[in-house]
DRENTORKOL-3810 file (N, C-alpha, C; in nm, 4 decimals):
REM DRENTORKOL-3810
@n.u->-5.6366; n.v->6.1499; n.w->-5.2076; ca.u->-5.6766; ca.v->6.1402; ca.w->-5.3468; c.u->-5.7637; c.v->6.2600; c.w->-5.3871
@n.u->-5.8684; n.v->6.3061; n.w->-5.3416; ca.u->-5.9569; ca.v->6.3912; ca.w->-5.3522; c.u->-5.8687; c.v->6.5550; c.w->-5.3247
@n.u->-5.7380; n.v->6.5640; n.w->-5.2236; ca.u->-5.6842; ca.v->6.6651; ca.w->-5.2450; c.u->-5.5957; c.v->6.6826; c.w->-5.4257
@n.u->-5.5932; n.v->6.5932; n.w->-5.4030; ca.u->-5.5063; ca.v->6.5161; ca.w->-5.5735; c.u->-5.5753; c.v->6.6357; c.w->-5.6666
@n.u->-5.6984; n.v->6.5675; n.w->-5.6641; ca.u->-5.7828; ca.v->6.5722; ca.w->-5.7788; c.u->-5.8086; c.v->6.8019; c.w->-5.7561
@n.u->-5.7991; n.v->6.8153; n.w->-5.6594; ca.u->-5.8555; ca.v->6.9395; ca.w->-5.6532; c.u->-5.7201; c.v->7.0382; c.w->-5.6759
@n.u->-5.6067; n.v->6.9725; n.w->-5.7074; ca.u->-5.4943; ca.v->7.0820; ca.w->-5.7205; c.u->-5.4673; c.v->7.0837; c.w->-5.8332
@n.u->-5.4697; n.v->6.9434; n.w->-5.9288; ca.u->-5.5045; ca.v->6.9561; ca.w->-6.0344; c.u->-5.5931; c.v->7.0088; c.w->-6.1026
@n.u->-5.6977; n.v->7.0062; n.w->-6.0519; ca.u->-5.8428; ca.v->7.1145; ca.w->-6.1306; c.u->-5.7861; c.v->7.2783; c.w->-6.1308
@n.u->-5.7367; n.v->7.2833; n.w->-5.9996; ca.u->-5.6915; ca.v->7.4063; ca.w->-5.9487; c.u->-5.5477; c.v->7.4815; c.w->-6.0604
@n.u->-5.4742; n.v->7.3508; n.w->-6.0854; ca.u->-5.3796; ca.v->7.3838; ca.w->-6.2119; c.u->-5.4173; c.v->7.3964; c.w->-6.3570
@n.u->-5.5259; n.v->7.3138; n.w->-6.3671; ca.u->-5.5961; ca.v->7.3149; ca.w->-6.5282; c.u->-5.6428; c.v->7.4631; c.w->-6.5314
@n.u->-5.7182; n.v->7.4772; n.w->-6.4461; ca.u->-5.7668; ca.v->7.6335; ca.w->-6.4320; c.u->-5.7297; c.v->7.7553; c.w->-6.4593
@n.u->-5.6279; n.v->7.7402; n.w->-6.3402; ca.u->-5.4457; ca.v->7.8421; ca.w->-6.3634; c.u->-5.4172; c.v->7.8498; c.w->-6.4987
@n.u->-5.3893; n.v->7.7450; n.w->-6.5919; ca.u->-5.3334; ca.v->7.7054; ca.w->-6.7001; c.u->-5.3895; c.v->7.7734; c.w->-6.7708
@n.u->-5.5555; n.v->7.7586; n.w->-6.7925; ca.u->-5.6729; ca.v->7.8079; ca.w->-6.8822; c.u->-5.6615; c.v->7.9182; c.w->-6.8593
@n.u->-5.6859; n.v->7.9956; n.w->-6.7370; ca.u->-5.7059; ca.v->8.1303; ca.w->-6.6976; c.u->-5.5647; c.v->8.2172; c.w->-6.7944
@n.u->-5.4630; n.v->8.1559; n.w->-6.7418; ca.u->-5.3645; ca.v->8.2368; ca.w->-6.7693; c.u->-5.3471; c.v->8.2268; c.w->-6.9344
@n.u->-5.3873; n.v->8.1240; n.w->-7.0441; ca.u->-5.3953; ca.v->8.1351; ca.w->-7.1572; c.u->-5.4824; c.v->8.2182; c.w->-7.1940
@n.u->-5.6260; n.v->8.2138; n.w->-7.1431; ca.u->-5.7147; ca.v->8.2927; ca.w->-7.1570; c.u->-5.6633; c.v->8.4691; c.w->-7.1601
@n.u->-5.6034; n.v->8.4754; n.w->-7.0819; ca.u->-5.5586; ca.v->8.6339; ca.w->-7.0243; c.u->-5.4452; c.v->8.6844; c.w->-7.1325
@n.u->-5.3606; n.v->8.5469; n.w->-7.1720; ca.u->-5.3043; ca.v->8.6295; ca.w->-7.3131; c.u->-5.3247; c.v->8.6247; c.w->-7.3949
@n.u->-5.4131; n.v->8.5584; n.w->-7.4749; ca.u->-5.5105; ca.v->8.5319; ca.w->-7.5639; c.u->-5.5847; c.v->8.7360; c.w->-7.5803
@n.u->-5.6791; n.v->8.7885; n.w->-7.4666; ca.u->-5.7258; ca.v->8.8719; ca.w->-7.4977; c.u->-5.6557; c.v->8.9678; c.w->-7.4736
@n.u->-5.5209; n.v->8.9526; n.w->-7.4260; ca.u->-5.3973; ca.v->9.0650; ca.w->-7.4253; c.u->-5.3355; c.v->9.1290; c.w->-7.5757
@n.u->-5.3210; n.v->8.9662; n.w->-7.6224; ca.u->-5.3277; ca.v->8.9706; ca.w->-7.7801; c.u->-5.4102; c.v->8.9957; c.w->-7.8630
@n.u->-5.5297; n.v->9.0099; n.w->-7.8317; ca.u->-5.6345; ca.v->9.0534; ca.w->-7.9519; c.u->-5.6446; c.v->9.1967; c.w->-7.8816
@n.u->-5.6966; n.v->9.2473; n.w->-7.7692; ca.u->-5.6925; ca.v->9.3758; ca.w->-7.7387; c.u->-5.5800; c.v->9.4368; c.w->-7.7839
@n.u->-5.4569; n.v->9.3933; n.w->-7.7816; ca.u->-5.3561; ca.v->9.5001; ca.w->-7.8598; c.u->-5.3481; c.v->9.4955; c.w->-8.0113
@n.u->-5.4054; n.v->9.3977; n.w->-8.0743; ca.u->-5.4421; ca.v->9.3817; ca.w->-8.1990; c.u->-5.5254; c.v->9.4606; c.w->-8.2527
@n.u->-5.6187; n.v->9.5223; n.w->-8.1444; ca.u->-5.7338; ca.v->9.5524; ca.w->-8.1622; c.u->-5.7065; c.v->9.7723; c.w->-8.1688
@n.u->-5.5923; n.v->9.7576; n.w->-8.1072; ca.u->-5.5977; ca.v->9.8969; ca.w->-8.0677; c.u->-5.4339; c.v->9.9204; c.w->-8.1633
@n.u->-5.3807; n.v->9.8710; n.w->-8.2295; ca.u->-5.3382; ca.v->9.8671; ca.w->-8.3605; c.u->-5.4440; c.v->9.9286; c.w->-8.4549
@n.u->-5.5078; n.v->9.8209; n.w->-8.4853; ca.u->-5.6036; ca.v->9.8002; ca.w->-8.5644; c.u->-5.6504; c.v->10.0058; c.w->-8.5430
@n.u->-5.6798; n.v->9.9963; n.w->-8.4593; ca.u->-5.7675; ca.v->10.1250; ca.w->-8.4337; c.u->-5.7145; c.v->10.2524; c.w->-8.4338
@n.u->-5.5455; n.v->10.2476; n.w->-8.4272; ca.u->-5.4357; ca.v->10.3530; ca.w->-8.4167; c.u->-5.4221; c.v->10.3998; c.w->-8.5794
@n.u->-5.4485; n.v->10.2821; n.w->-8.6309; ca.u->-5.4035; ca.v->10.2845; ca.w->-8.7952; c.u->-5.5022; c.v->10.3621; c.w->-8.8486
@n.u->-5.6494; n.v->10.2993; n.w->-8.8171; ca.u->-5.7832; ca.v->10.3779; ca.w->-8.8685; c.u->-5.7777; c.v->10.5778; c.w->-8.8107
@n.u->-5.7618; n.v->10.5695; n.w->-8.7169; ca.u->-5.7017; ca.v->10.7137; ca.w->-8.6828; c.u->-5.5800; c.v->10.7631; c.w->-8.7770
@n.u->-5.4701; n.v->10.6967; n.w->-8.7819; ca.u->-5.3991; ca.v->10.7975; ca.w->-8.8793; c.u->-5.4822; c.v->10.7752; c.w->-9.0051
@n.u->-5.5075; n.v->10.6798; n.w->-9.0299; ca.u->-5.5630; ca.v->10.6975; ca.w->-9.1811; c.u->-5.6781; c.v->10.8079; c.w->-9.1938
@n.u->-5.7063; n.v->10.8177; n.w->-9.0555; ca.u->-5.8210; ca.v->10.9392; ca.w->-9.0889; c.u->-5.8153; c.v->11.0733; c.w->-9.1177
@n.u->-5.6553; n.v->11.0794; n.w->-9.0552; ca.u->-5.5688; ca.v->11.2321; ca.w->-9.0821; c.u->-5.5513; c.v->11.2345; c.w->-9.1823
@n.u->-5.5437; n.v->11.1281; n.w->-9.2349; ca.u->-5.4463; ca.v->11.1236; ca.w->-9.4012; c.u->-5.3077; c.v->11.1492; c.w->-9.3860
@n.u->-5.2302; n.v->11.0683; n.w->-9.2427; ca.u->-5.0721; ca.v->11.0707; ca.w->-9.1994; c.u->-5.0512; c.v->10.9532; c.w->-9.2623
@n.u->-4.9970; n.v->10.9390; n.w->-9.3566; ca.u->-4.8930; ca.v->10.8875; ca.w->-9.4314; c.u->-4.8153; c.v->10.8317; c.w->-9.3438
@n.u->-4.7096; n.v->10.9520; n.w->-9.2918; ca.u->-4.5828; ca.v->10.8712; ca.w->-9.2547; c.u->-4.6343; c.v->10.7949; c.w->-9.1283
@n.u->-4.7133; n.v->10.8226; n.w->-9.0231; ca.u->-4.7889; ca.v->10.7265; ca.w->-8.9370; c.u->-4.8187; c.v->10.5683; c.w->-9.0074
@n.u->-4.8702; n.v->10.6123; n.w->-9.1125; ca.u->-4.9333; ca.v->10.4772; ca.w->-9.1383; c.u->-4.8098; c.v->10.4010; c.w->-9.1513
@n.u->-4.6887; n.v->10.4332; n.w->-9.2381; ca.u->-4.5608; ca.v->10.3340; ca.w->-9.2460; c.u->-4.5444; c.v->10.2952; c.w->-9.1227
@n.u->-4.5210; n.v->10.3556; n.w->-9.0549; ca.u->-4.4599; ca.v->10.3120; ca.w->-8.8966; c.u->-4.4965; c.v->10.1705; c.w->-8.8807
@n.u->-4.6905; n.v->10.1704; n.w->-8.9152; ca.u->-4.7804; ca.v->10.0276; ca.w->-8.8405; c.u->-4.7674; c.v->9.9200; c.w->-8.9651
@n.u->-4.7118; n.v->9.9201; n.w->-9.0329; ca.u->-4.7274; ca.v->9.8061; ca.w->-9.2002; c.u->-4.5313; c.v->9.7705; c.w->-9.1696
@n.u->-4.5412; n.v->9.6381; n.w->-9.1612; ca.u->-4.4339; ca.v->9.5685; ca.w->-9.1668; c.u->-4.3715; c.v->9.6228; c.w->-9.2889
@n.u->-4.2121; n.v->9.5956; n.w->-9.3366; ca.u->-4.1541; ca.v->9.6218; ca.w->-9.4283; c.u->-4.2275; c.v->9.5336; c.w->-9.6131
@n.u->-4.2521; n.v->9.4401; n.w->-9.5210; ca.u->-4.3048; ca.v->9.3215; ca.w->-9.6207; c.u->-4.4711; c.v->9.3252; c.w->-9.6544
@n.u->-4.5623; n.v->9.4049; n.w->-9.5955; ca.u->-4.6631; ca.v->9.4632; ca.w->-9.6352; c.u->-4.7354; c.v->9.4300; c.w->-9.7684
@n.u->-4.8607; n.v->9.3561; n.w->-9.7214; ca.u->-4.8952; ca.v->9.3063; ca.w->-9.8484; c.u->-5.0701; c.v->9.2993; c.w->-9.8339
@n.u->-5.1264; n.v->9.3900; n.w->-9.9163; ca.u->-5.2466; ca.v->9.3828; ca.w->-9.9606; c.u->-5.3251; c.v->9.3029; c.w->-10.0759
@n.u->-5.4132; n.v->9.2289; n.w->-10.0382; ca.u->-5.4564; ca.v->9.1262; ca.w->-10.1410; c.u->-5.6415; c.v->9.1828; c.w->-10.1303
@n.u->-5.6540; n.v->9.1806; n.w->-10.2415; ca.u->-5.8035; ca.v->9.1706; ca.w->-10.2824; c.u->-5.8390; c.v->9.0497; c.w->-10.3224
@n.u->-5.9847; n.v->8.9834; n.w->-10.2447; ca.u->-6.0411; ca.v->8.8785; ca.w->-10.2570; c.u->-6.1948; c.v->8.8928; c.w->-10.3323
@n.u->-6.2338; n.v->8.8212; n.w->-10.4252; ca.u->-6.3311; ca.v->8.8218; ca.w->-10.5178; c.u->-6.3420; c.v->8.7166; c.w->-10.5823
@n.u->-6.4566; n.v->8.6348; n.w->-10.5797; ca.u->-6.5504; ca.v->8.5369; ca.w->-10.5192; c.u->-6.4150; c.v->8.4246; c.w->-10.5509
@n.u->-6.3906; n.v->8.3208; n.w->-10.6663; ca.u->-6.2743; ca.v->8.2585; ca.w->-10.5755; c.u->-6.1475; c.v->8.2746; c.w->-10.6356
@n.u->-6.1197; n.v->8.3631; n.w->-10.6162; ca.u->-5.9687; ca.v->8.4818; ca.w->-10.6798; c.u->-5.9233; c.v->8.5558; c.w->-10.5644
@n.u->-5.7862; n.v->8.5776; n.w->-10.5848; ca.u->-5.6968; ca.v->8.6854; ca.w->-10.4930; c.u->-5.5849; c.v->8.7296; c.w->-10.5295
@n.u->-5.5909; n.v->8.8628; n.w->-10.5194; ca.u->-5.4942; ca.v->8.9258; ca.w->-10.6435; c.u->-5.4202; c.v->9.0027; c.w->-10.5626
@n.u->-5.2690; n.v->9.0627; n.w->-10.5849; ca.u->-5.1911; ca.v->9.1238; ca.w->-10.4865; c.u->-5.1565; c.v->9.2427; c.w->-10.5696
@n.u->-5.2526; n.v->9.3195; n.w->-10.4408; ca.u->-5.2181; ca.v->9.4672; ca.w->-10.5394; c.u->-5.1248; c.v->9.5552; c.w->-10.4808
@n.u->-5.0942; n.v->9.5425; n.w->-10.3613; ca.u->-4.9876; ca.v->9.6257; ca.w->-10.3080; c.u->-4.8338; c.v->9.5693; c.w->-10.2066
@n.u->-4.7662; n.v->9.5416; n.w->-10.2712; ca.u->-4.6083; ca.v->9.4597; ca.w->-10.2433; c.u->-4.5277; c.v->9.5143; c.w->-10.1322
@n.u->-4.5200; n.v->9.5130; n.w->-10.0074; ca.u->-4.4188; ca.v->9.6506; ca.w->-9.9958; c.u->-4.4169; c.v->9.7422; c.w->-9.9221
@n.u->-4.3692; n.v->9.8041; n.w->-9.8440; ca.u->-4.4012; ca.v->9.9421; ca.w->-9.7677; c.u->-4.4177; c.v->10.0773; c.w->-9.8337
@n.u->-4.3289; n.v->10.0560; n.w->-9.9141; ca.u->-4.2838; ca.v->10.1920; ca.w->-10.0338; c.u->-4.3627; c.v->10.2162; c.w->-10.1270
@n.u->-4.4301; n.v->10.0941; n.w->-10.1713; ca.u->-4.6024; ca.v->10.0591; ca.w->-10.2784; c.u->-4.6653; c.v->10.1242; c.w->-10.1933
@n.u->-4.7288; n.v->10.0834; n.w->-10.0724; ca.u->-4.7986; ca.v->10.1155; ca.w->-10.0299; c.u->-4.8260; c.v->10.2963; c.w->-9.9860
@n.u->-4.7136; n.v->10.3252; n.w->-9.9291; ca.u->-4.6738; ca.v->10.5085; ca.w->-9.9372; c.u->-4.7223; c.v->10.5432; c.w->-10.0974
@n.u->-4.6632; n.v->10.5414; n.w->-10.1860; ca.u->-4.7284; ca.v->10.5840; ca.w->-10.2944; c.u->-4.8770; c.v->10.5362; c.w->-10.3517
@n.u->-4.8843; n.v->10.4635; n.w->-10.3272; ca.u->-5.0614; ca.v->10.4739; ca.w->-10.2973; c.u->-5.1398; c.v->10.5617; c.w->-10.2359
@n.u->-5.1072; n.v->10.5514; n.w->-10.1029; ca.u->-5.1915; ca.v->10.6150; ca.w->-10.0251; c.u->-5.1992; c.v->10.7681; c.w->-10.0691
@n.u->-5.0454; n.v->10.8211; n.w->-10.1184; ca.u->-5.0666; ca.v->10.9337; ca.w->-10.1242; c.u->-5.1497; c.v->10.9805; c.w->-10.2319
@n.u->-5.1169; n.v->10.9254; n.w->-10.3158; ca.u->-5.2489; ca.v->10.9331; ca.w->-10.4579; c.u->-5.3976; c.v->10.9249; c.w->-10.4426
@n.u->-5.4149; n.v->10.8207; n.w->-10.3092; ca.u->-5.5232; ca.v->10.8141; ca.w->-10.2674; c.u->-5.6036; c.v->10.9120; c.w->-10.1914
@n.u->-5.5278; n.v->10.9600; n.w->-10.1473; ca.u->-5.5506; ca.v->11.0977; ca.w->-10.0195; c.u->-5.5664; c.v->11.2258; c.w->-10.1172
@n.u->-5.5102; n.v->11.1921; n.w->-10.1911; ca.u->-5.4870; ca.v->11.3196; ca.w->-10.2787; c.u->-5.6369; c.v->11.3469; c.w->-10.3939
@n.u->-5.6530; n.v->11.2301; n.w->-10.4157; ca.u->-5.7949; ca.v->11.2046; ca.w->-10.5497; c.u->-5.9305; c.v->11.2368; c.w->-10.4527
@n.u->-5.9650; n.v->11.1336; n.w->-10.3572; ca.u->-6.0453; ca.v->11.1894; ca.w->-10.2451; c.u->-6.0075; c.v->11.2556; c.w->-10.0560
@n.u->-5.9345; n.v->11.4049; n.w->-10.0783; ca.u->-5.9271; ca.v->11.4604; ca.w->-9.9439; c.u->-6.0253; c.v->11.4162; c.w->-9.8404
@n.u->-6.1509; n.v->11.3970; n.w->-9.8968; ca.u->-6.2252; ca.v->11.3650; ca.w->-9.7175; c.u->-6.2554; c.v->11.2411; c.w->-9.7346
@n.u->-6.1750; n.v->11.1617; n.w->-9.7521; ca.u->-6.2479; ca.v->11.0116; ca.w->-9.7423; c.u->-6.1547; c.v->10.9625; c.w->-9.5843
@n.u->-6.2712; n.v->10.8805; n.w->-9.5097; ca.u->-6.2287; ca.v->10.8447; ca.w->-9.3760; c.u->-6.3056; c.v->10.7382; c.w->-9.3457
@n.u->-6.2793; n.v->10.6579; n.w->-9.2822; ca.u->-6.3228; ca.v->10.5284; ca.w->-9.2360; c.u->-6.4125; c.v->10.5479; c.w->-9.1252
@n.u->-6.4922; n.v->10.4352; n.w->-9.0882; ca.u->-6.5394; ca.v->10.4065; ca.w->-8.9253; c.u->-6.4851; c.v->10.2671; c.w->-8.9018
@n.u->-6.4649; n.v->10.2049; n.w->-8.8283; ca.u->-6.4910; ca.v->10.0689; ca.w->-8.7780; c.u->-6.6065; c.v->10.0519; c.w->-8.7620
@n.u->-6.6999; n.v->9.9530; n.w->-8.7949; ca.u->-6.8295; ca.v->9.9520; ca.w->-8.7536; c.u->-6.8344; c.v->9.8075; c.w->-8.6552
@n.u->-6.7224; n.v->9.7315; n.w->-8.6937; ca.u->-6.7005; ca.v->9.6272; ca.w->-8.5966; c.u->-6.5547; c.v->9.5729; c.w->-8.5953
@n.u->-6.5234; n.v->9.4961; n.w->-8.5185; ca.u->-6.3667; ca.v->9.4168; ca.w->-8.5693; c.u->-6.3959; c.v->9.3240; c.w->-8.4479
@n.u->-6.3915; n.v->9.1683; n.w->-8.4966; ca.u->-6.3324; ca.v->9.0082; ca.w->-8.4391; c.u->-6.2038; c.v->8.9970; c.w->-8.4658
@n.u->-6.1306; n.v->8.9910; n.w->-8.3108; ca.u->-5.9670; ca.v->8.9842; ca.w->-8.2979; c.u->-5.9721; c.v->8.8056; c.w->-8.2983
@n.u->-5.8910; n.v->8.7487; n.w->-8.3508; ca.u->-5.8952; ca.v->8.6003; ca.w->-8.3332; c.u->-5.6981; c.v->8.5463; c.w->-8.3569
@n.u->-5.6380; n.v->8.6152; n.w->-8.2476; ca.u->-5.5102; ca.v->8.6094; ca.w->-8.2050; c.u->-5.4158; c.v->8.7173; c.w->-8.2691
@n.u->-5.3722; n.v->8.6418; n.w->-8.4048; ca.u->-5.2537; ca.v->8.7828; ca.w->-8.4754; c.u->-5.3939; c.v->8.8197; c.w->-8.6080
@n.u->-5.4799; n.v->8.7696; n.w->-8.5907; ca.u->-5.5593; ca.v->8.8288; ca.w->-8.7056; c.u->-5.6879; c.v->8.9116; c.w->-8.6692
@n.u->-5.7037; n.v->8.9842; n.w->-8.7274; ca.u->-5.8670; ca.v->9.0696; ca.w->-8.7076; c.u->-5.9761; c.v->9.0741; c.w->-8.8074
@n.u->-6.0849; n.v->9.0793; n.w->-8.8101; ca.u->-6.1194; ca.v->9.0703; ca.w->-8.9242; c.u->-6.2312; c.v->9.2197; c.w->-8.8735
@n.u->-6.2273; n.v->9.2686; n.w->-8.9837; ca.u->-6.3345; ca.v->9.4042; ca.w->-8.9284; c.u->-6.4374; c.v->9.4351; c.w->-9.0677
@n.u->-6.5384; n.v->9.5070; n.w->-8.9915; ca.u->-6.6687; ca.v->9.5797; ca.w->-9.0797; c.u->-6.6246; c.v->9.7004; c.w->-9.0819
@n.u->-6.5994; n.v->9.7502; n.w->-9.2193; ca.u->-6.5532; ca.v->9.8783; ca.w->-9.2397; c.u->-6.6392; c.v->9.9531; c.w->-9.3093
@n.u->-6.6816; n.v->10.0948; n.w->-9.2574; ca.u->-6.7533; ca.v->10.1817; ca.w->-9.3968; c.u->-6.6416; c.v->10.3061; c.w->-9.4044
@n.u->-6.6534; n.v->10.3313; n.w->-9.5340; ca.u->-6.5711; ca.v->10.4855; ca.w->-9.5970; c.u->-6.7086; c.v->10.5223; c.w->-9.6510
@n.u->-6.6569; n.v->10.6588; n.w->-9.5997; ca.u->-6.7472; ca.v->10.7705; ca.w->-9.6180; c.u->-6.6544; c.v->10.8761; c.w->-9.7311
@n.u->-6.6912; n.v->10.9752; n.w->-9.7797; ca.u->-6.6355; ca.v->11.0499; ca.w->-9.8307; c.u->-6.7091; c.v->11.1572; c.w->-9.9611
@n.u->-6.6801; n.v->11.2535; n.w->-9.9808; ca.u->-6.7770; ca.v->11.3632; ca.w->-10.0619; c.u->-6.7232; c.v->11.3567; c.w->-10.1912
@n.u->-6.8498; n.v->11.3800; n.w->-10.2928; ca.u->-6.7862; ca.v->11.3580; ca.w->-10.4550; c.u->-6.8927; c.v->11.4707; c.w->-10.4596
@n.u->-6.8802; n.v->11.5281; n.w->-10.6070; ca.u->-6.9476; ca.v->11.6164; ca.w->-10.6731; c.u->-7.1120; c.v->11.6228; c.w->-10.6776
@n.u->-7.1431; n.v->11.4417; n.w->-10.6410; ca.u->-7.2551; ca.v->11.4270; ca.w->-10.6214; c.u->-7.3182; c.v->11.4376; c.w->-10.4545
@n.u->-7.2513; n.v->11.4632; n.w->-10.3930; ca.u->-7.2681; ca.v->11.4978; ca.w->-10.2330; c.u->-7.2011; c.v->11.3300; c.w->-10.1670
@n.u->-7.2113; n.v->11.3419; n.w->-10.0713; ca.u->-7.1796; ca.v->11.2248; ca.w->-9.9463; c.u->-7.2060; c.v->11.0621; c.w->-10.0064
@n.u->-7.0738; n.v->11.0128; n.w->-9.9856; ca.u->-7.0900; ca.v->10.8773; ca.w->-10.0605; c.u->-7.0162; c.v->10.7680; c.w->-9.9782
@n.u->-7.1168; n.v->10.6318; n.w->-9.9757; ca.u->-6.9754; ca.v->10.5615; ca.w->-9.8689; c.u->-7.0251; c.v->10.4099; c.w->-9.8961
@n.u->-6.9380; n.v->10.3747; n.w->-9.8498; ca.u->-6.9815; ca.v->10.1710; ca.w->-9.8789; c.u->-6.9330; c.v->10.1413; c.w->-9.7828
@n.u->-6.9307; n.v->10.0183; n.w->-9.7774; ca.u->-6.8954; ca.v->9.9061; ca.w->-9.6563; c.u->-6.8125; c.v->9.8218; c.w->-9.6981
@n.u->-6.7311; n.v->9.7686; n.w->-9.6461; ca.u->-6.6770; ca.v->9.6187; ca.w->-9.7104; c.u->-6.6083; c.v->9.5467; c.w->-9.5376
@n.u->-6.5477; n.v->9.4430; n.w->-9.5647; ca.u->-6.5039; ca.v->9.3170; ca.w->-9.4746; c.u->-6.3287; c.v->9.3127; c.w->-9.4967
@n.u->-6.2646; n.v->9.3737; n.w->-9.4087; ca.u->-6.1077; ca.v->9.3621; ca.w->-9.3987; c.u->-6.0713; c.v->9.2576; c.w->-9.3159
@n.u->-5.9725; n.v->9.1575; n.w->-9.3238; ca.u->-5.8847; ca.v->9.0947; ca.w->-9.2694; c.u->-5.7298; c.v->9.1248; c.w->-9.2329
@n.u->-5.7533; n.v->9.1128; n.w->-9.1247; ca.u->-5.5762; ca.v->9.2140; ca.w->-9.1015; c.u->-5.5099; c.v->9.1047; c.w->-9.0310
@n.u->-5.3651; n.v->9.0844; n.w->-9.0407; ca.u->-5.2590; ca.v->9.0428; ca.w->-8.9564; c.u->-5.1481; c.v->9.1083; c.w->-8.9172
@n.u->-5.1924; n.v->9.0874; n.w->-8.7789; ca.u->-5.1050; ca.v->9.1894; ca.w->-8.7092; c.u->-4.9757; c.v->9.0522; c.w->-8.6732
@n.u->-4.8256; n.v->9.1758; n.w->-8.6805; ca.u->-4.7047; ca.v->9.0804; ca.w->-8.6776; c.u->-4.6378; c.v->9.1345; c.w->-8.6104
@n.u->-4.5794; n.v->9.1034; n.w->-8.4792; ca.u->-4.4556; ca.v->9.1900; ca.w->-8.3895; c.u->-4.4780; c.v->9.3574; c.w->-8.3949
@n.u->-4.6346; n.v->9.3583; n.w->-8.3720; ca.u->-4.6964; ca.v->9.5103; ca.w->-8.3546; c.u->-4.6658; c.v->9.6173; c.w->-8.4755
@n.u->-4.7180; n.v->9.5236; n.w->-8.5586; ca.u->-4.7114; ca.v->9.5780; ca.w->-8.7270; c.u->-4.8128; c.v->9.4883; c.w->-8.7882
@n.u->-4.8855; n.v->9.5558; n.w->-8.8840; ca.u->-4.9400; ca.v->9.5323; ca.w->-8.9664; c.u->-4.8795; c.v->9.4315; c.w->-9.0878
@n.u->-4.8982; n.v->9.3202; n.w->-9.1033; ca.u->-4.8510; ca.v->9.2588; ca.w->-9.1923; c.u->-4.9137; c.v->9.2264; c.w->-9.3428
@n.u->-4.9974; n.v->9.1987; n.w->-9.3119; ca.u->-5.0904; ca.v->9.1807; ca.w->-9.4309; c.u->-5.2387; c.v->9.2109; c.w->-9.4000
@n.u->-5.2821; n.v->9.2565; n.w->-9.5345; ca.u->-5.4759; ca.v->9.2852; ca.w->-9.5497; c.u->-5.4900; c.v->9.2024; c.w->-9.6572
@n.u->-5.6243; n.v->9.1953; n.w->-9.6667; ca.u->-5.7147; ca.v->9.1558; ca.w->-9.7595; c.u->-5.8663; c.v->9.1595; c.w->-9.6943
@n.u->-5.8847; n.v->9.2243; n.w->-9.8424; ca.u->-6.0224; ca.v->9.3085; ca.w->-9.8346; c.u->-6.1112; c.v->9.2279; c.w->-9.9417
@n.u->-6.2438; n.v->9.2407; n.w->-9.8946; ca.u->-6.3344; ca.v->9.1702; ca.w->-10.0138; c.u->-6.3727; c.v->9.3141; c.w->-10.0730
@n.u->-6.4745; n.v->9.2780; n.w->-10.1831; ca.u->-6.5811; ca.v->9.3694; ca.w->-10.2582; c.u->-6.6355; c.v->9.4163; c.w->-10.1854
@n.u->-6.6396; n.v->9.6092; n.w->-10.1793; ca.u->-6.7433; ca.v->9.6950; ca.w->-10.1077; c.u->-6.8436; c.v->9.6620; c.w->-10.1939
@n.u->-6.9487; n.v->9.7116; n.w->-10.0699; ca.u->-7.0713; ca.v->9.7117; ca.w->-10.0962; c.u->-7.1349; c.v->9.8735; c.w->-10.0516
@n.u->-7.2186; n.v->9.8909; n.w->-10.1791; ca.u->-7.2756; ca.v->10.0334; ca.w->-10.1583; c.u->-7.3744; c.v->9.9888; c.w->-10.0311
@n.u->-7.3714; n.v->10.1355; n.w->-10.0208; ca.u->-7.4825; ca.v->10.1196; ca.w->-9.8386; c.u->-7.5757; c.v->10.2936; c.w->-9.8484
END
């Protein structure tokens, strides 16, 4: 009985361990997504960034209890960015943190970037879902100046 009991503990364990192990297999590669994207975005590579955004790509802005979909699309999103890259050349991100919590991440982001008035940057809170090693959807709250 007592061997019983100890092969079973010994299997619950196994069980846990080995969920455990893909659990942070999945957020570590979530995580280094997450972090591949912030690098091209820092080049201002465009066509990089398509590669990581699913075809179905969808950005939502959240504000206090509203959520609005501002970018539909892979092809929305390319013409954005490039407009975006184009209005501010040095604007670039940091990660300042990111919680992987399976296909989703949620990260502390600051942009930095130079205006006429010298060096300017805020912070805000992204939510990402990562999908079959693509980016599927964001949503971002309200930056905050810093």
């Amino acid at each position: 009985m007592h061997k019983n009991r100890i092969v079973i503990l010994f299997h619950f364990f196994l069980i846990s361990a080995t969920q455990a192990f893909a659990q942070t297999s999945i957020d570590s590669s979530s995580v280094t997504i997450l972090r591949t994207y912030v690098e091209a975005y820092n080049r201002h590579d465009v066509d990089k960034l398509m590669t990581m955004v699913a075809d179905d790509f969808t950005y939502l802005s959240v504000a206090g209890d509203s959520m609005q979909c501002d970018i539909r699309g892979s092809a929305p999103l390319r013409e954005w960015l490039t407009g975006y890259f184009r209005s501010l050349p040095t604007v670039r991100s940091v990660i300042e943190d990111v919680f992987p919590c399976g296909a989703y991440l949620a990260m502390r982001e600051s942009a930095i970037w130079q205006s006429k008035k010298g060096e300017r940057s805020q912070v805000s809170i992204g939510v990402y879902e990562i999908q079959n090693g693509r980016i599927r959807r964001a949503w971002y709250f309200p930056a905050q100046k810093i």
